[in-house]
N, C-alpha and C positions, 0 to 999 in steps of 0.2 A: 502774760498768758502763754502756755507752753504752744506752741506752732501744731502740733500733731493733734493737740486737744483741741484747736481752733479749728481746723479741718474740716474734723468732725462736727461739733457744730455747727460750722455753716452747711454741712454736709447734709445735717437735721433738723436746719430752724425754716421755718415757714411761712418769716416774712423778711422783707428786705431792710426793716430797721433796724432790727435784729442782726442779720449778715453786717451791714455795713455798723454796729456796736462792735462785732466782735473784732471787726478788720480795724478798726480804730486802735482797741485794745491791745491788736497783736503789732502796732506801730504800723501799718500797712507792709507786713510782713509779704513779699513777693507770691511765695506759696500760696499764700491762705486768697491775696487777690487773684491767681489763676485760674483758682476753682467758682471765681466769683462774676469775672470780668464778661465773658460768654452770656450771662442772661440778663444782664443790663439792656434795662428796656431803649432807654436816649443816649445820643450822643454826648448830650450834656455831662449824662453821669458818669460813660467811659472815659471821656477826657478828664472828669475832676478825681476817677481814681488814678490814670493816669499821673494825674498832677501831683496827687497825693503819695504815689511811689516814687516821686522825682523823677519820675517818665526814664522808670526802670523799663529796660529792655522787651524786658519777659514780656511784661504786661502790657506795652505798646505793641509787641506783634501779636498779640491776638488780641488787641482793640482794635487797630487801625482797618484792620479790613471789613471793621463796623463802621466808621467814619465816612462813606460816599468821597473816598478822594478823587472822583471824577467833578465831585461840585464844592470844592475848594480851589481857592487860586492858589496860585505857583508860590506866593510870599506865604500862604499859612503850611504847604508841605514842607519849602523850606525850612522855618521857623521849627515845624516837629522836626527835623530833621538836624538841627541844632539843640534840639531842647534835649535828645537823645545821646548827644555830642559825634553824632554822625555814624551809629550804629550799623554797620554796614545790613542787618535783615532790615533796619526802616529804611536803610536810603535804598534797598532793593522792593521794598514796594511801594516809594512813590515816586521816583525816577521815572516810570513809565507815565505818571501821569503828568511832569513838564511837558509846556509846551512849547518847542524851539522857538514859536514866532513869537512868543515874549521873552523869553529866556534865553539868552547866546551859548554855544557852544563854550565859554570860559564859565560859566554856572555850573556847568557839567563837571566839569574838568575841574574845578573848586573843589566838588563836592569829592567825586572821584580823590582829590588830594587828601582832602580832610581824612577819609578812609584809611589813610594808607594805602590807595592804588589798591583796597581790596579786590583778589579778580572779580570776587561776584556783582560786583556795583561796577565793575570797569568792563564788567560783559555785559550787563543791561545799560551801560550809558555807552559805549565805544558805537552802537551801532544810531546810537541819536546824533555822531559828529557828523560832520560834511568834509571836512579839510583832512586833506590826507595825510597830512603832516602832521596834524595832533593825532589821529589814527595810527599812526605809525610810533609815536612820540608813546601814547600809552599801553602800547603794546611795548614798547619798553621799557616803561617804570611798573611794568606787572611784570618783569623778568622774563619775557615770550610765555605766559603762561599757556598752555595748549588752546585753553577753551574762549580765554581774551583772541589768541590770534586767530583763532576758526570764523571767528566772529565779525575779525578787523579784515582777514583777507576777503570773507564774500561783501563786507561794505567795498572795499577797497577795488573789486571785479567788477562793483556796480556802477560805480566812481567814472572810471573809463569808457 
C-alpha cells in the first residue's frame, strides 16, 4: 500500500481496527505509525506498535513519554534502551529516571559509551556521576563539548 495513501486513511477511518489494518498493510511503515502512535489508548498497545516497528526511533520517542517511566524499574528502561540499540533521544529520556542507589555510576557511563559519548546523553548523565574523575574522563571522550563541560564544571564546583 502506497505510504501517502495510507496516511490518509488512517487520517479518515474511524475506528482503531481499521488504523491498525492499514498500519499492518503498510508493513508498520514508520510514517504512517507517527500519525497513529499519539491516540493509543494503553500502554500495551504503544509498546506492541513499538515492537512491531522494531522499536524504530521515531515511534519510540513519542511513545515513551506515554509509558509512566517514573513506574518502571531501572532493568526495563534499560532493556528499551537496548531494544533501541541505544538511541541517544531514548537514552535522553530515561536517563533521568535511573536511580543511582540501584544503578552505579559504570551503568551510566555504559550507556553514555554505547552512545557514542553522544553530548546529549553525556549532558544528562555527566551530572548523575559522583567521581571526579569519570566527570572529568567524559568530558573528554565528548571532545570538551561546551555544553558536557558547563555541566561537568558546576557538578565538579559542587564536588568540593
Amino acid at each position: 500500500m502506497d505510504t501517502d495513501l495510507a496516511c490518509l486513511l488512517i487520517e479518515h477511518s474511524e475506528s482503531e481496527d481499521e488504523i491498525l489494518d492499514i498500519l499492518k498493510r503498510t508493513g508498520y511503515y514508520s510514517n504512517a505509525c507517527e500519525l497513529v502512535i499519539r491516540s493509543l489508548k494503553s500502554e500495551d498497545e504503544i509498546i506492541a506498535l513499538m515492537e512491531k516497528t522494531d522499536y524504530h526511533w521515531s515511534i519510540c520517542n513519542l511513545g515513551i513519554p506515554f509509558l509512566n517511566l517514573e513506574k518502571k524499574s531501572e532493568d526495563e528502561i534499560i532493556a528499551l534502551m537496548e531494544k533501541t540499540y541505544y538511541h541517544w533521544s531514548i537514552c535522553n529520556l530515561g536517563i533521568p529516571f535511573l536511580n543511582l542507589e540501584k544503578k552505579s555510576e559504570d551503568e551510566i557511563i555504559i550507556i553514555m559509551g554505547k552512545t557514542g559519548y553522544n553530548w546529549r546523553i553525556c549532558q544528562a548523565g555527566i551530572s548523575l556521576l559522583k567521581s571526579e574523575n569519570e566527570i572529568l574522563a567524559i568530558m573528554g571522550k565528548t571532545g570538551y563539548d561546551s555544553d558536557v563541560c558547563q555541566v561537568g564544571i558546576d557538578i565538579l564546583k559542587n564536588l568540593k
